[in-house]
Every structure is written in C-alpha cells, then in structure tokens.
Phi, psi and omega in degrees: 000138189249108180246126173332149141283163193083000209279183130218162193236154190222113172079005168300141187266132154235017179328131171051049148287120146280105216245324187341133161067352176299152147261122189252096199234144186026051141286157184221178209182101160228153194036071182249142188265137147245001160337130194033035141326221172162117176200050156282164199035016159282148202250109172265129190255148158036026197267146138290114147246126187236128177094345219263141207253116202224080176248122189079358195273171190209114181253027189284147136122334201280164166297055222205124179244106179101005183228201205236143172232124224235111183049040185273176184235084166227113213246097174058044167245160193254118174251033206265152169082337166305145167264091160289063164263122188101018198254123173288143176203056180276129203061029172272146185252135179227116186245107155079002144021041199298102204245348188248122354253144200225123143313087213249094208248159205343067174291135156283085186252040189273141172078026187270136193258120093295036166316122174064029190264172183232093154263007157003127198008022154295124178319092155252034194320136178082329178264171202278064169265050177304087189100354191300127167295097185251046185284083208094015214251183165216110195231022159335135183038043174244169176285128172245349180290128172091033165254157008116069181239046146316086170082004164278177197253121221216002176302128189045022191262128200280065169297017186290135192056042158262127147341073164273352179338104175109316186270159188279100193235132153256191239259346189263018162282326179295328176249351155280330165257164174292129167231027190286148184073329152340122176281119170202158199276198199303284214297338174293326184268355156294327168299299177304321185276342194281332166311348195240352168109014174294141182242130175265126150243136193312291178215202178113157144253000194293000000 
C-alpha cells in the first residue's frame, strides 16, 4: 500500500494493512486502527499519530524521525529493534509490548504509560520522562543519565545496575523502587537517604 506524503487520514482502518519497508512522510493519522499491520522496516518522517491504536502490531526494525505518537494505544507490538528520533510519544500507552532492543534518541515520553514493560538495559539517557508511568517496569541496567524522571510513578519498578548519574528523581522513586546497585552521584544519594528518613551529616559528631 502507497501513502501520499503529506497526506492525512482521519478514522482509518489499516487493520491487517502491509506497510513493510513504506515512507511514510509528513503524514498525519488520527484516530486510525493499525492492528495486526506490518510496518516492518518502515521509515516514518515528520508523521503525527494522535489516538491511534497498534494492537499487534509489528514495527520492528522501522525507522521514525520527527514525529509524534500523541495519546496513542500499543497492545502487545513489537518494536524490538526500532529507531526513534526527535520523536514525541507523550501520553501513549504500552501494554505487554515487545521493546528490546530499542533505540530511543532524544525523545519525549512525558506522560507515557509503561507499566509493567521490560526495558532492561535500554539507553535512556537524556530523555524526558516526566510524569511517566513506570510501575512495575524492569528498567535493569539501564542508562538514565541525565534524564528527566520528574513526578514519575516508580512503584515496584526494578532499577536495578541502573545509571542515574545526572538525572532528575524525586524523592518518591527513591522509596518506590529497586535500586541495589544503582549509580548515582553525592547530592542523589543525599536525596535518597532524606526520602527514607535519614539525617546525614557531612562529618562531625553532633
């Protein structure tokens, strides 16, 4: 199937649609079904998806530069092996997922729901995960530094030999999550013991 660049689609079924290997470019796509799709190796350019639902669907392998997944839904698709960059995907839900290994380079993911997903040692260095739902997440080994985990939800989410160096946490990731082994700088682990109710002093006996 051959999509216009520039085109948009509004309420479309792309259900069992073969998308493999398309360019897909300055498209915009709302409220569109992609279910059991196929868009492997596909190159997405400046494209918008707002609503749109990707249950089963399967993007390993694609591309996607610049654009946006705006409140979207993706229910058991497989992204292993995909690139994202410059890509917004604020207020998207990822349920039961296949995400590793995945390539995520300055990216928005503030408000993204990844309950209970497994990113285990996936890059997330640098990016915006702000308000995100990490609940349950296995976030083993991964890179954080110097990202932006502002007001995110951290209950039972596994950081374990995880990279915080840098990054912004508030104090209730520090009493919600696993963290043995975890990197982390001075004022962070000052952060961590005052979250847990520790009073630390530099040296001194008082």
């Amino acid at each position: 199937m051959e999509l216009e660049p520039g085109s948009r689609y509004d309420g479309e079924d792309f259900r069992d649609v073969d998308l493999g290997d398309a360019s897909i470019i300055d498209a915009e796509f709302v409220d569109c079904d992609f279910s059991d799709a196929t868009l492997v190796g596909a190159r997405t350019l400046r494209t918008t998806f707002q609503r749109c639902r990707f249950e089963r669907t399967e993007l390993y392998g694609s591309t996607h530069r610049n654009g946006s997944y705006i409140g979207c839904t993706f229910d058991r698709a497989a992204w292993h092996g995909a690139t994202l960059e410059s890509c917004r995907l604020t207020g998207s839900t990822f349920t039961d997922c296949r995400l590793r290994p995945i390539t995520l380079t300055d990216c928005d993911l503030t408000l993204v729901s990844f309950g209970g997903a497994d990113l285990s040692g996936v890059d997330l260095s640098g990016l915006r995960l702000r308000e995100a739902n990490l609940t349950g997440t296995r976030l083993r080994g991964c890179d954080l530094r110097g990202a932006d985990l502002t007001g995110a939800r951290a209950g039972q989410a596994d950081l374990t030999d995880a990279d915080l160096r840098g990054a912004t946490v508030d104090a209730a990731v520090w009493v919600a999550a696993r963290l043995t082994g975890a990197k982390v700088e001075t004022d962070q682990a000052m952060g961590f013991a005052a979250a847990h109710g520790l009073l630390v002093h530099p040296g001194g006996h008082d």
